[in-house]
N, C-alpha and C positions, 0 to 999 in steps of 0.2 A: 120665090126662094125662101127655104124658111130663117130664123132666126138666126138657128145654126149654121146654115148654109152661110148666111152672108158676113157672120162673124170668121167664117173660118175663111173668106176673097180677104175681109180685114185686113184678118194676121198675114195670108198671103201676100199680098201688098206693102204689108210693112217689112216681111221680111227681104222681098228685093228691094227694097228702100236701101236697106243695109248692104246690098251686095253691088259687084260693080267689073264690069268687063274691064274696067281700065287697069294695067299692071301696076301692082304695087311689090318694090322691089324688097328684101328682107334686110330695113333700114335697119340700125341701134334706135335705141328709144329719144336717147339727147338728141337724132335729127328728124325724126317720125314721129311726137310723144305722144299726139290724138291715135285713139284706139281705131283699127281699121274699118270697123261700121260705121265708125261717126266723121269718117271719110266718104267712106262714102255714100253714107247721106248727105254731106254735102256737096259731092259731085252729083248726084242723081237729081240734086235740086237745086242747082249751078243757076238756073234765071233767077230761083226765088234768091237766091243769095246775090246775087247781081242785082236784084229788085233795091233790096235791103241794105245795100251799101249805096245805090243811087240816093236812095231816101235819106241817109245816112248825109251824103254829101253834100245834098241841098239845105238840110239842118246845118251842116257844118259853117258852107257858105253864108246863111242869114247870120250864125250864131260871131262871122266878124266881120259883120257888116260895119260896128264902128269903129274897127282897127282898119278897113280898108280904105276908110276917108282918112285920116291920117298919115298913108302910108302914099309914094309916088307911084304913079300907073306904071311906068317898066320897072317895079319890086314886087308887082301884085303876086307874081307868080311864087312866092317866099311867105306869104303870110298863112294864107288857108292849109294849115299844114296836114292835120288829120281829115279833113275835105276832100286834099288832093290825093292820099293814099287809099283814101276809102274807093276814090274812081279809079285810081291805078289797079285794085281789086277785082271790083265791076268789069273792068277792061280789060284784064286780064284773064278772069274766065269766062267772058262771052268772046275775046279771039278764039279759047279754045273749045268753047262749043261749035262756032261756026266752022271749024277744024282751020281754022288760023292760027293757030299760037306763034307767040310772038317772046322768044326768050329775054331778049330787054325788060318787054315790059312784065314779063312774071317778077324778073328780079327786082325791076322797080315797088312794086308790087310789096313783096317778101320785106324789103326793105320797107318802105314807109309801113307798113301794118306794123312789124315792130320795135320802129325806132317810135314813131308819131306813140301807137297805144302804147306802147312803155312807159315813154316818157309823160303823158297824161296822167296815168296811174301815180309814177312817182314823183309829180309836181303837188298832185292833192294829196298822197302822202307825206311828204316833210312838209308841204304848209298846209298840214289839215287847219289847222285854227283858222288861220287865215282864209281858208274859203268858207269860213263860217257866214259868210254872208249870203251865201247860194241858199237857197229852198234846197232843204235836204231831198228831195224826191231828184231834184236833177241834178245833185251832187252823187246821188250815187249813180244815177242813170251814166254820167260821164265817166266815172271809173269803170262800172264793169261793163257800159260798150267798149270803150275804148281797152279794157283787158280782154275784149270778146274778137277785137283786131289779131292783138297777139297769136292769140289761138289759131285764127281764120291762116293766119302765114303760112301755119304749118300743115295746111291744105296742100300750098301749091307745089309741093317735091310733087305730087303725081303728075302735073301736068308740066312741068320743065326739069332743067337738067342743071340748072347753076350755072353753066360754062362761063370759063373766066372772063369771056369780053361782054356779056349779059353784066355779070359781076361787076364787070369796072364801070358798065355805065350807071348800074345805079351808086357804086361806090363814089364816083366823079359828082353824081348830082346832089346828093345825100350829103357828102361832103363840102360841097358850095354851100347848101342850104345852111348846113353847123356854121359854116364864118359867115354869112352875112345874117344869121340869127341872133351869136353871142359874139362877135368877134369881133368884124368890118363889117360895117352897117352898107357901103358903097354909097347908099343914096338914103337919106334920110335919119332915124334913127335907128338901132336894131332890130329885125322883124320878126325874134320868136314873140312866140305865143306870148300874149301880156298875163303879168305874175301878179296875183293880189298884195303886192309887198313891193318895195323900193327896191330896185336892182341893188343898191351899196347896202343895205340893210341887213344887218349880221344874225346869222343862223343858225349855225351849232360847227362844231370843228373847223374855226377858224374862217371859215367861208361864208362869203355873203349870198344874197339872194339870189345874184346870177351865178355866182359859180357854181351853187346846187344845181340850176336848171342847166347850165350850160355842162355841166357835167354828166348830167343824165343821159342827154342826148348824146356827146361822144362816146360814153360807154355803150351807152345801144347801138350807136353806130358800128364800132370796133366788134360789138358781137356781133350785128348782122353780115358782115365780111366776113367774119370766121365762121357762122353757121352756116352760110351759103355756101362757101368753098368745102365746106367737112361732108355740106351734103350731097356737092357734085363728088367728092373722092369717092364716099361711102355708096353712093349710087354706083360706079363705074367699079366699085370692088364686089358689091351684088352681084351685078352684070358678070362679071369676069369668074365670080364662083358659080354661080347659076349653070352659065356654056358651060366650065369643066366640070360638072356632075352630069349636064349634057349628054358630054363626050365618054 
């Protein structure tokens, strides 16, 4: 084949990269906001992104390994927080490769990717100083993986549908995880993610170092409920315009 020939398989290949038998419904952009190619390049290379979050959550896992020795064996499941959503990810689109999907766990899924990457982002943002101590190379690796979460969420509208009791369970576990992170410790002390700064430690508008964090997290929480449920409505309002042009 010559030069040309196999520059032009290249581009071929890159261009199905970008296309994708899977329906995509004609979302608004506040529940869709990744561009439809770079959807589906990530559905078309769904193991490698399953690969890449496994990897992801085995770093996760080492990266508390010494908060896990401090913390008691039946709380384990509360500490690895960005670890566990990275596999909720994994898990959730190799159910729907193997043509299992499994709407729970998409929304668990939706949920931890942007409650967990949110709140990373903006724990190293209000105490930027204070993670002065990190090797900037893995200070920013942690932000903008963990922004690369966020984004990944807004993957999963094509392979689930938000339905409300999907919704409540990850609303139900998401929301355990917020009280026994900043709230009710139940067993031991509180198990968010440890803060480079003194929980009482005062930080700008009145609030201390937990309140920042523990703030962060309910707001992300409160959004992922509400962008889940806007994107089951706005999904079943597609649906219902699509049949009556149908019709």
């Amino acid at each position: 084949m010559s030069i040309r020939g196999r520059a032009g398989a290249v581009a071929e290949r890159g261009r199905r990269l970008l296309e994708s038998d899977v329906p995509r419904e004609d979302l608004p952009w506040y529940v869709a906001p990744l561009p439809e190619p770079l959807e589906n390049l990530g559905l078309n290379l769904a193991w490698l992104v399953v690969a890449v979050n496994l990897a992801g959550t085995a770093f996760g896992f080492y990266y508390y390994r010494f908060q896990f020795t401090r913390t008691p064996v039946e709380m384990w499941a509360f500490v690895p927080d960005s670890p566990m959503a990275t596999l909720l990810v994994a898990l959730a689109l190799a159910a729907w490769k193997l043509d299992r999907p499994q709407e729970w766990l998409t929304a668990l899924a939706f949920f931890g990717n942007i409650i967990l990457g949110g709140w990373t982002v903006w724990v190293h943002l209000a105490f930027y100083e204070e993670f002065g101590y990190l090797w900037e190379p893995m200070r920013q690796f942690l932000i903008w993986s963990h922004a690369a979460m966020v984004l990944q969420a807004f993957l999963l509208h094509r392979i689930g549908n938000f339905r409300p009791q999907a919704v409540g369970v990850a609303t139900l576990w998401y929301g355990v995880n917020a009280t026994v992170d900043y709230f009710i410790p139940v067993r031991g002390e509180l198990h968010h993610t440890i803060i480079p700064l003194r929980r009482d430690a005062p930080v700008f508008l009145g609030a201390d170092a937990l309140g920042v964090a523990g703030a962060g997290a309910v707001l992300l929480l409160l959004a992922s409920v509400y962008l889940a449920m806007l994107t089951h409505v706005e999904k079943r309002r597609a649906r219902r315009s699509a049949n009556t042009l149908g019709d």
